[in-house]
C-alpha positions as CSV (number, residue, x, y, z in Angstrom):
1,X,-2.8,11.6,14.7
2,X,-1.8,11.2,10.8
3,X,-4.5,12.4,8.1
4,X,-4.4,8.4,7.4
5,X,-4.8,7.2,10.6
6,X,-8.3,5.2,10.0
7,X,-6.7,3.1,6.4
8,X,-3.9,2.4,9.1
9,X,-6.4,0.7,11.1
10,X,-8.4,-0.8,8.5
11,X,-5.2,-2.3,7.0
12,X,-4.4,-4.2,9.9
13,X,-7.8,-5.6,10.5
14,X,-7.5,-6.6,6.9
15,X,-4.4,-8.1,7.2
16,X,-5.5,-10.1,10.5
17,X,-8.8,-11.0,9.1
18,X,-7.6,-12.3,5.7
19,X,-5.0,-14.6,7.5
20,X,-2.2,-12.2,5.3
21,X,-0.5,-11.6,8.9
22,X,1.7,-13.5,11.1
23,X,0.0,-14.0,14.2
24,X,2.3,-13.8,16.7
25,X,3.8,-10.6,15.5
26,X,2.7,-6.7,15.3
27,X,1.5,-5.6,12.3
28,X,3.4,-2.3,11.5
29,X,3.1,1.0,9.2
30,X,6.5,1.5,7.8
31,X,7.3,5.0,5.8
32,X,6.8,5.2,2.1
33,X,10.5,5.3,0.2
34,X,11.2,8.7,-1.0
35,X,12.6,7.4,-4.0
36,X,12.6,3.2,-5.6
37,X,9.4,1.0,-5.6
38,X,7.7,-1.6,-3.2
39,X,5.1,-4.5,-4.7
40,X,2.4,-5.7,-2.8
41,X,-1.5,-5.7,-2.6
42,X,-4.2,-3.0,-1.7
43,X,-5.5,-4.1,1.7
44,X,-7.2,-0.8,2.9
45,X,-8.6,2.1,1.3
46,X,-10.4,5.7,1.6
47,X,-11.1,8.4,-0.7
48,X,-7.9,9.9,-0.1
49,X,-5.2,7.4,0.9
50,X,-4.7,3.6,-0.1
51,X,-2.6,0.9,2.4
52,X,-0.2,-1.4,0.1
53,X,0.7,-5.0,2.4
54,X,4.5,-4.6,1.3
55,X,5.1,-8.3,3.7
56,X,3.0,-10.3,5.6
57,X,3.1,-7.6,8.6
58,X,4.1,-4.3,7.1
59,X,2.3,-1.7,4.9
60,X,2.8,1.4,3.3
61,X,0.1,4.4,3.1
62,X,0.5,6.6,-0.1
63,X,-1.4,9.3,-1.2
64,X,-4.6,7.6,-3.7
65,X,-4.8,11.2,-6.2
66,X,-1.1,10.6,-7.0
67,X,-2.0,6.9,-8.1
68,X,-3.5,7.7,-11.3
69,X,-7.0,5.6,-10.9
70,X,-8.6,3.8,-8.9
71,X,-7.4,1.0,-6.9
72,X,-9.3,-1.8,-5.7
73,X,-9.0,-3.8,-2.1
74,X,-6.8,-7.1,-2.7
75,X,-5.1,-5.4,-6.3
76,X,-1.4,-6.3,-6.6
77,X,0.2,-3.2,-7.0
78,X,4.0,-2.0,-7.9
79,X,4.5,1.4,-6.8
80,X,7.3,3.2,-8.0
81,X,8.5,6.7,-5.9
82,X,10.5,9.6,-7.4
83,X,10.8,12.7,-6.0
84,X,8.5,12.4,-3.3
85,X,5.4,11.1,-5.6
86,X,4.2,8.0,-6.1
87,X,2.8,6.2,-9.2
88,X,1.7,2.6,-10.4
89,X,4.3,1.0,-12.7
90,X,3.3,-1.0,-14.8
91,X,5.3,-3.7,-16.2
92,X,2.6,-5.2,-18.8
93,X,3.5,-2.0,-21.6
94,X,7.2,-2.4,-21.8
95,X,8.8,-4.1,-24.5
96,X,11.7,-6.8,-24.1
């Protein structure tokens, strides 16, 4: 069973509960890129991992240390992955 196994499960509940999901379809953990960048919003978290809702029935678990800060349950988030670590991008500090 993954280290991450319970924000798995509290990520779908989530998702069900908050009406984020489609019904009538799975909700399913999909790999986090090794490298580019997924949006989405916190849904589940634990002192070690944090679940991102990348689509209304998908999520991704990354590693919360390698985040930078805390994030908070319902958060947008863009996540950007390079060489197998992940960090929040943030588009607010870049110039045009």
């Amino acid at each position: 069973m993954p280290q991450h196994a319970g924000v798995a499960k509290m990520a779908e509940a989530y998702m069900r509960a908050s009406g984020g999901a489609i019904s009538e379809m799975p909700i399913t953990e999909r790999a986090a890129p090794q490298t580019g960048s997924v949006t989405g919003r916190a849904v589940a978290k634990n002192e070690s991992h944090v679940a991102v809702a990348t689509a209304a029935n998908t999520f991704v678990v990354v590693d919360a240390d390698s985040l930078g800060r805390i994030v908070q349950i319902g958060e947008r988030l863009s996540l950007r992955f390079r060489e197998g670590r992940t960090s929040i991008h943030n588009d607010r500090n870049r110039g045009r």
